[in-house]
N, C-alpha and C positions, 0 to 999 in steps of 0.2 A: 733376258731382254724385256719380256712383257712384264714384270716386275718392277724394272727399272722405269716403264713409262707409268706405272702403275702410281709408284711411287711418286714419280716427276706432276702427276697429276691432282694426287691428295697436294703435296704441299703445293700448287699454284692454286689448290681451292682455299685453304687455311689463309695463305698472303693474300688474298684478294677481298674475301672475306669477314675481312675486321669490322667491328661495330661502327656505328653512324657515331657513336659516342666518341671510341675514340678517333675518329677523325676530325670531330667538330669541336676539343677541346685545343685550346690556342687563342690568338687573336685573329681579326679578322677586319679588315679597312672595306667600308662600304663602295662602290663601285656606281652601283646602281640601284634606283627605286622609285618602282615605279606606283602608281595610284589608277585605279582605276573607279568610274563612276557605279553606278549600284546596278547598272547593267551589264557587269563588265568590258566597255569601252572606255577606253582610251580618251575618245573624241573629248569631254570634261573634265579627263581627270588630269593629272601631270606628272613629269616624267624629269630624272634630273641624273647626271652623271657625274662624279669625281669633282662634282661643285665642292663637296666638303670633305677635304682628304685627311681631316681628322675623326670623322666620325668611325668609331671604333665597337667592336662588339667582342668583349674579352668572354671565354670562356676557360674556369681552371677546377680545380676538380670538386664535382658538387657545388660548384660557388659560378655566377655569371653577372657582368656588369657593364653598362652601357655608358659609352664615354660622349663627351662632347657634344650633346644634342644643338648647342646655338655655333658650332663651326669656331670657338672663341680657341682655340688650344688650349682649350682650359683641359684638366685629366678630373673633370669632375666626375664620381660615381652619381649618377642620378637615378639608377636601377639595381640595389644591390638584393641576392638571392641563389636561390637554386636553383639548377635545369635539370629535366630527364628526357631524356632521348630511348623512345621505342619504337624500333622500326622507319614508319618515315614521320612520326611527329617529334615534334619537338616542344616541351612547355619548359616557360618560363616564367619564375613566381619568386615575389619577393615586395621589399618597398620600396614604393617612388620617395620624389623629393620631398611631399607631404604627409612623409612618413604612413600611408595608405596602404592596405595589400592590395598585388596587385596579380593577375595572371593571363598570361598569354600564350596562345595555344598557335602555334606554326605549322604547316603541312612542309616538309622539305622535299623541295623538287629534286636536288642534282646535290650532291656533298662529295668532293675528295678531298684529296690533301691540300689543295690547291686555291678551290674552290666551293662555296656553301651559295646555295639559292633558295632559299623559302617564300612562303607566302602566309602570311599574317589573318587565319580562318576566323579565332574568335579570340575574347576578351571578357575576362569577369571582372565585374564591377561590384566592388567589394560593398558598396551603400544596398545592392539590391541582393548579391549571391547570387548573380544566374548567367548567364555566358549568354554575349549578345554577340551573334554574327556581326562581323567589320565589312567593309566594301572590300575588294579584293586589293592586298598592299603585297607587289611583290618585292624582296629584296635580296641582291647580289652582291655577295663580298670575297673578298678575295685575302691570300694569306702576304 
């Protein structure tokens, strides 16, 4: 008997377990995102919901790309690259549309199957090399 819970207990650790990675490879329809001022208030910044139910955020293995930034349906890659996922960050590097490098650094709040919420910490700007704090941008997407 103490065996059997024994047992029952390793594998509910291993299923529960799994990496931020692979839960966060897939796609992923923005939800929600929000903007916040350089105080982190709300009060100046803005806030918008399911306004653009095509804005998509594909992740597939080693490769990640960001679709439809103007809402057109268009399935444009405007961000093609690689992501790594350690722990709860997440970077995302590659080139924009002006063929630039580009890298962005995410804190991720909440990630299941279901669901992915981050927050947008910093940004290197490829003209200077040196990662410039962003006002705080958070973003909720859903599978």
């Amino acid at each position: 008997m103490r065996y059997s819970i024994l047992l029952l207990i390793v594998f509910l650790a291993l299923v529960s377990c799994r990496k931020n990675n692979e839960k966060i490879i897939g796609g992923w329809k923005l939800v929600q995102y929000t903007e916040f001022d350089s105080l982190g208030d709300r009060t100046f910044g803005f806030s918008y919901s399911e306004i653009c139910p095509y804005k998509k955020l594909e992740f597939g293995t080693n490769a990640w790309a960001e679709y439809d930034q103007n809402c057109s349906e268009d399935k444009d890659i405007l961000l093609d690259g690689d992501y790594l996922v350690e722990e709860d960050t997440l970077w995302l590097r590659g080139f924009d549309a002006n063929n630039n490098w580009t890298e962005q650094w995410y804190l991720i709040k909440k990630v299941t199957n279901k669901r992915l919420e981050i927050d947008l910490w910093k940004s290197l700007n490829d003209t200077t090399g040196e990662w410039d704090i962003v006002d705080r941008r958070n973003y909720k997407y859903k599978k």
